[in-house]
C-alpha positions in Angstrom: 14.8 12.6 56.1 14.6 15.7 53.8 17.3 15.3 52.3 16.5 11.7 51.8 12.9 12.5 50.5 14.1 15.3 47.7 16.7 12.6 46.2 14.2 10.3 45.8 12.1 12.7 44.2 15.0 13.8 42.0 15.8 10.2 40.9 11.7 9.7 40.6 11.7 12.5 38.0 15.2 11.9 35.8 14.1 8.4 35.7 10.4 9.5 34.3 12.6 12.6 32.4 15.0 10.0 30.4 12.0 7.5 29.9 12.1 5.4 26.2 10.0 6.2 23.2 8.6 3.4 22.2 6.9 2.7 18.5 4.6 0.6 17.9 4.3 -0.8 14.4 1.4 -3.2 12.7 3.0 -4.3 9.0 1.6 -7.3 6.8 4.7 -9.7 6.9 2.5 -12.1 5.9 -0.8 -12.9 3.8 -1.8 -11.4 0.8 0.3 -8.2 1.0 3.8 -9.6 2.5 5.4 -8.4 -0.7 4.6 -5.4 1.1 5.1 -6.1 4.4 8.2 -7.8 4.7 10.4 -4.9 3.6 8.3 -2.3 5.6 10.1 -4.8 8.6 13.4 -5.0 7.6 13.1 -0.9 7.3 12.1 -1.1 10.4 15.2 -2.7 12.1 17.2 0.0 10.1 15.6 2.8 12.0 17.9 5.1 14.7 17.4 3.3 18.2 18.5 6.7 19.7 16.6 10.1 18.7 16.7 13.3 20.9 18.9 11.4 22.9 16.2 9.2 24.3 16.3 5.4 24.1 13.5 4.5 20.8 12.0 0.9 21.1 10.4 -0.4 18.4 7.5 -3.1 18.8 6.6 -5.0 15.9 4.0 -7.0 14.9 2.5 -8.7 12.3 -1.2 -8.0 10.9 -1.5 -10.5 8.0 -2.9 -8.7 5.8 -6.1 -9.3 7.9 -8.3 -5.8 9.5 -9.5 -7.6 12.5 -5.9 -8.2 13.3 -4.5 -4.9 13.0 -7.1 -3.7 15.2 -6.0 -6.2 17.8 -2.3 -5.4 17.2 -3.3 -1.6 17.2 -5.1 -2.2 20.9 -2.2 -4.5 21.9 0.6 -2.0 21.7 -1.0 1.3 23.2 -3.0 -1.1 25.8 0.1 -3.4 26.5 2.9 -1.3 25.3 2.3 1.8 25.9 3.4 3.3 23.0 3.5 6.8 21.9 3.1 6.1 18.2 2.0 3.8 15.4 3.5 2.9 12.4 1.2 0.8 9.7 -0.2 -0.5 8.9 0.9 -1.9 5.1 -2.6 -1.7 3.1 -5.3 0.5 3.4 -8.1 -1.8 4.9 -5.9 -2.6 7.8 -5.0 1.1 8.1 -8.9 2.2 8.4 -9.2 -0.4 10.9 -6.6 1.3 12.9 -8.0 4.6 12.8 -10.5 4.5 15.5 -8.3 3.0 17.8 -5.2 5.7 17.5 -8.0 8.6 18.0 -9.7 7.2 20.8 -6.7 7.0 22.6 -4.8 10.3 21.0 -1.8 8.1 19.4 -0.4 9.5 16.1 -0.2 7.3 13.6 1.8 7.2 10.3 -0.3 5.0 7.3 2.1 3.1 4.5 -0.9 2.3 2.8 -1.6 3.8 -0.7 -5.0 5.4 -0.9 -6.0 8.9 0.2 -9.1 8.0 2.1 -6.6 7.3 5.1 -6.3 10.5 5.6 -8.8 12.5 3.3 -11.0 14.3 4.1 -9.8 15.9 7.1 -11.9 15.2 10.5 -11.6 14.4 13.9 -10.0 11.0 13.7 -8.0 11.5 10.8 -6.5 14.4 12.5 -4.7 11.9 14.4 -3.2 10.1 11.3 -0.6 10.9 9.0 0.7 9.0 6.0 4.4 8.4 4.2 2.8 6.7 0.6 2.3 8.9 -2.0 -1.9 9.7 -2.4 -3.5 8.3 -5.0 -4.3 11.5 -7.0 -0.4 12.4 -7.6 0.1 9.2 -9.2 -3.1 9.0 -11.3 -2.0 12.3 -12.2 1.0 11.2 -13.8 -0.6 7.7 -15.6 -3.7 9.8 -17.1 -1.0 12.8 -18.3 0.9 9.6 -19.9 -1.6 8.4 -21.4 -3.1 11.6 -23.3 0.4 12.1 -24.6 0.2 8.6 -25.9 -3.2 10.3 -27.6 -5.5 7.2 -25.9 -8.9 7.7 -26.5 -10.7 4.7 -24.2 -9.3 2.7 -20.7 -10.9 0.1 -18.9 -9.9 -0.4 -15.1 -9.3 -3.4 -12.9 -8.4 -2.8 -9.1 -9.2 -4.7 -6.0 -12.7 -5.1 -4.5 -11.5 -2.7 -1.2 -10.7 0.1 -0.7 -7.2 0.7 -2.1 -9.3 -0.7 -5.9 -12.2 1.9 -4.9 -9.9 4.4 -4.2 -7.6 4.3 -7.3 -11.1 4.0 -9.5 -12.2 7.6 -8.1 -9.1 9.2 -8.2 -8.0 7.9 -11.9 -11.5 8.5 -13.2 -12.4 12.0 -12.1 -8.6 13.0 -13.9 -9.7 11.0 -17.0 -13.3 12.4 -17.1 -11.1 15.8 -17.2 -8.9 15.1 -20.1 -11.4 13.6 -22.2 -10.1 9.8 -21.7 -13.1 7.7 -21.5 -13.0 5.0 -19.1 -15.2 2.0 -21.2 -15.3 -0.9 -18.5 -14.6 -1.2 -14.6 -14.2 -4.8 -13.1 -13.2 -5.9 -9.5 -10.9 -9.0 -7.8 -9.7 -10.1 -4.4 -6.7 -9.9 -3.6 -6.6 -13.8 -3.0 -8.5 -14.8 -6.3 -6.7 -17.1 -8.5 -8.2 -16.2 -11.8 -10.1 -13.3 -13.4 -11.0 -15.1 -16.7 -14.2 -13.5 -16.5 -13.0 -10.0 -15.7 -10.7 -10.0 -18.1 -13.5 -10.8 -21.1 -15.6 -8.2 -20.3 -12.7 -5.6 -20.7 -11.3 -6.9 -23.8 -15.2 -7.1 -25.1 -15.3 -3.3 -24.5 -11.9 -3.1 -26.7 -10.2 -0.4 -24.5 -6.6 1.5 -25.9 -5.6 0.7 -22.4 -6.1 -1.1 -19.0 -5.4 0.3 -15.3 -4.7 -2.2 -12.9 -5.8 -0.8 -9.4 -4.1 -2.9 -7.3 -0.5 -3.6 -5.2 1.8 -6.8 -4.2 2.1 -9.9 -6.1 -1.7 -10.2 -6.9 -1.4 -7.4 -9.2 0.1 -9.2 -11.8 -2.4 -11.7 -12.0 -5.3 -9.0 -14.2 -1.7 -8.1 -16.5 -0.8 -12.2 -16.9 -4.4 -12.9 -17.8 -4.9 -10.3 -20.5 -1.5 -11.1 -22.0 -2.6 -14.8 -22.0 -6.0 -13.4 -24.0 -4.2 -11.9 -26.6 -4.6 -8.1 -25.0 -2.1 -6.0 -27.3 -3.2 -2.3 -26.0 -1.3 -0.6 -23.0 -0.9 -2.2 -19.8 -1.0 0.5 -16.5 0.0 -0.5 -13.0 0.4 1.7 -9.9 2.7 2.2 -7.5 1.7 -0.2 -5.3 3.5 -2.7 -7.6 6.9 -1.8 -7.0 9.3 -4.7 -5.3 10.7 -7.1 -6.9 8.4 -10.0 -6.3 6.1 -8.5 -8.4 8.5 -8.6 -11.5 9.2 -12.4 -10.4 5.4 -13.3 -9.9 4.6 -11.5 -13.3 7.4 -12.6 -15.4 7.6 -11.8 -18.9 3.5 -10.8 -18.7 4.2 -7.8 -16.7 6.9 -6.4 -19.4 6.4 -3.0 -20.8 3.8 -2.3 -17.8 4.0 1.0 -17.2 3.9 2.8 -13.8 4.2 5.9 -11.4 6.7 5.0 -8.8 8.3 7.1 -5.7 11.7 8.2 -7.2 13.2 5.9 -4.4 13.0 2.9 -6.6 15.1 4.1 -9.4 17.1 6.9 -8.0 20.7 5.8 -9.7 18.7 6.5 -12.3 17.5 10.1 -11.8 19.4 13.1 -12.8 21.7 14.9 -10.4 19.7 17.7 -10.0 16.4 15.9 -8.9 15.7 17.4 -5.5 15.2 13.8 -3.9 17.9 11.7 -5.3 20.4 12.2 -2.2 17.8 11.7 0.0 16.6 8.7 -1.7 19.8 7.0 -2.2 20.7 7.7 1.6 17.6 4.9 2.3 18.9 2.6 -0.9 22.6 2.1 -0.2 21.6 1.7 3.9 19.0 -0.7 2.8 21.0 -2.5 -0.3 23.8 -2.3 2.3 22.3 -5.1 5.0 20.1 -6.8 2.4 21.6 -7.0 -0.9 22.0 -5.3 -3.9 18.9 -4.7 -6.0 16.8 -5.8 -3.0 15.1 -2.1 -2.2 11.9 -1.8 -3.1 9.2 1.1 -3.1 7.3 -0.2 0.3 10.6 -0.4 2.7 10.8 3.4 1.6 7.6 4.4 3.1 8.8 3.1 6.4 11.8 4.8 6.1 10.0 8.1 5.4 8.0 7.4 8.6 10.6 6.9 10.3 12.0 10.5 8.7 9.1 12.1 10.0 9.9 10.9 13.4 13.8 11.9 13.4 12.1 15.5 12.9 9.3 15.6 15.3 10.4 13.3 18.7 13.0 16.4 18.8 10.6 18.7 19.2 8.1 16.7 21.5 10.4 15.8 23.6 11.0 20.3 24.7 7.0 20.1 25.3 6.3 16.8 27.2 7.9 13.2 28.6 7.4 10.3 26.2 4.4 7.9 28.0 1.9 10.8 28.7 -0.5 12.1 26.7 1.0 15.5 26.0 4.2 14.0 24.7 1.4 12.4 21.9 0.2 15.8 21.3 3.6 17.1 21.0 4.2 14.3 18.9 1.1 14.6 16.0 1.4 18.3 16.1 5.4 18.3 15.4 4.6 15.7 12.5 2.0 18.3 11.4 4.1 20.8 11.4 7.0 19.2 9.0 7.9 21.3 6.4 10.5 20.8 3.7 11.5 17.6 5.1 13.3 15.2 2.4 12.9 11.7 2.9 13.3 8.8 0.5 9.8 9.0 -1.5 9.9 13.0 -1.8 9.8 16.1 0.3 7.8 16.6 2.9 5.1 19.6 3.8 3.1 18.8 6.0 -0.4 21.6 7.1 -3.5 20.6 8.9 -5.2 19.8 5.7 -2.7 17.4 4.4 -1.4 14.9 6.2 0.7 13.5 3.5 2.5 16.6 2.3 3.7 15.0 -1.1 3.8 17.3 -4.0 4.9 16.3 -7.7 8.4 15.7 -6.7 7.4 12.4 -5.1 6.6 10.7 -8.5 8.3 9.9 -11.7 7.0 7.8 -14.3 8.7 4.3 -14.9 8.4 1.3 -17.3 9.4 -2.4 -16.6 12.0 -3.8 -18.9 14.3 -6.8 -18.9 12.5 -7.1 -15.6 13.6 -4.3 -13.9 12.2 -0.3 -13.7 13.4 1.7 -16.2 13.3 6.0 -15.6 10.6 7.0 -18.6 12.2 10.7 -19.8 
């Protein structure tokens, strides 16, 4: 009966021992943002199904683009699923809405939404979260620089009326206030609006050098088509929450000679050989390119690749601390992610401290332009 009694509990504990990770992951596949959405998924599919030699399951599901439902999907899948991490969501609505959730119940969770306020400032929830875009500030950075060497004096600014538009308008302005570029007009759309006649007039009435679009996905071409079909003839900005190819085909010829920060990702054939992120970046591309198509990569499939970078590192080191399903294996988990450090991924290189939980520096960014309707490297 011993004997009996000490195999079971031997068989009890390998079979809680080699227990799967499983991921949960909230994307916008559809709505407003499933330009941004739908590659995040097919990334997604790409991802190792075997890390630390443990079994990885991936549950996906989709948010649309909606907050309520990415709260729903976030409760579903540590509820119902019992995962051990989140991935999403896409945009950075849906990823506030997450927040709460993930701390509450002491799940990591890795962001691919754009703006910083996902994980800045640093406090009790957002210790919990983590985030594989590229923050708002590096990018602004890079426009605001690009614009001062162009010697622009005045820029207006157009962005979504949430928090990715809000975001982008308080990181580009502080930089601009800084290097003199005065920012003459600030309008607001939804991300579902079919015109922005009446946006668009009161920029062009304040006769700006320039125009910043704040927003991401197909409805950012919509502020770029309408001041091309008012005659606009200054400098057209858009972020890098632009950058798949849907955009180009939504925008057309409007969205020509648009310029743009984007993650090196999207046009690493194109960087030079010694760029620190090109073999990392093209690993993602020809795996990606490789199942879907040539020329079908785009900026937003790379940040859940680099999620899923940051989790090739950590689950490793988790796993020595704690068995995946408890709550010390999620400890294990955010502090290994914490604790990444010259990680390269698709997007950049990795540092990760416990006051930056997106541990991007400069290297993550390159400046680009759209011609013939494709990005082209601005040297």
């Amino acid at each position: 009966m011993r004997k009996i009694l000490t195999v079971a509990i031997l068989a009890a504990f390998s079979a809680t021992a080699f227990a799967d990770i499983n991921v949960g992951v909230s994307v916008s596949a559809t709505g407003p943002a499933a330009s941004l959405g739908i590659p995040e998924k097919n990334t997604i599919a790409l991802l190792p199904t075997s890390i630390g030699g443990q079994k990885v399951n991936y549950i996906v599901l989709d948010d649309a683009t909606d907050p309520t439902v990415a709260t729903k999907n976030i409760k579903q899948l540590i509820s119902e699923n019992k995962v051990d991490v989140v991935i999403g969501s896409s945009t950075t609505p849906n990823s506030l809405a997450m927040m709460d959730v993930a701390a509450e119940n002491e799940t990591p969770m890795i962001s691919m939404a754009g703006s910083a306020i996902v994980v800045e400032p640093m406090d009790a929830k957002r210790r919990w979260v983590f985030k594989s875009a590229q923050n708002d500030a590096h990018m602004a950075t890079a426009i605001v620089q690009h614009m001062t060497d162009k010697n622009l004096q005045t820029v207006a600014f157009i962005g979504f009326a949430d928090a990715y538009g809000d975001g982008w308008f308080k990181e580009f302005s502080k930089i601009a206030e800084l290097r003199k570029l005065k920012v003459v007009a600030s309008e607001r759309f939804q991300r579902n609006d079919t015109s922005v006649t009446g946006q668009i007039l009161k920029i062009m009435a304040a006769k700006p050098d320039a125009v910043l679009v704040g927003g991401a996905g197909t409805p950012a071409a919509l502020p770029q088509m309408a001041l091309r079909d008012k005659g606009y003839k200054g400098l057209i900005y858009q972020t890098h929450g632009v950058a798949n190819n849907d955009f180009l085909r939504v925008g057309g010829k409007a969205v020509e000679g648009a310029f743009l920060p984007l993650g090196p990702m999207v046009i690493a054939n194109q960087l030079p050989n010694d760029n620190p992120v090109k073999k990392s970046a093209l690993e993602y591309v020809n795996k990606y390119e490789g199942v879907y198509g040539k020329g079908s990569v785009s900026s937003f499939g790379g940040h859940a690749w680099d999620a899923g970078v940051l989790l090739g590192n950590a689950l490793p080191i988790a796993l020595k601390k704690a068995k995946p399903g408890t709550v010390e294996f999620r400890r294990a988990l955010r502090d290994a992610i914490e604790g990444s450090k010259n990680l390269p991924a698709a997007h950049g290189i990795f540092n990760m401290t416990p006051n930056d939980h997106q541990g991007y520096d400069q290297r993550a960014r390159v400046m680009a332009t759209i011609e013939n309707n494709t990005w082209k490297l601005v040297k």
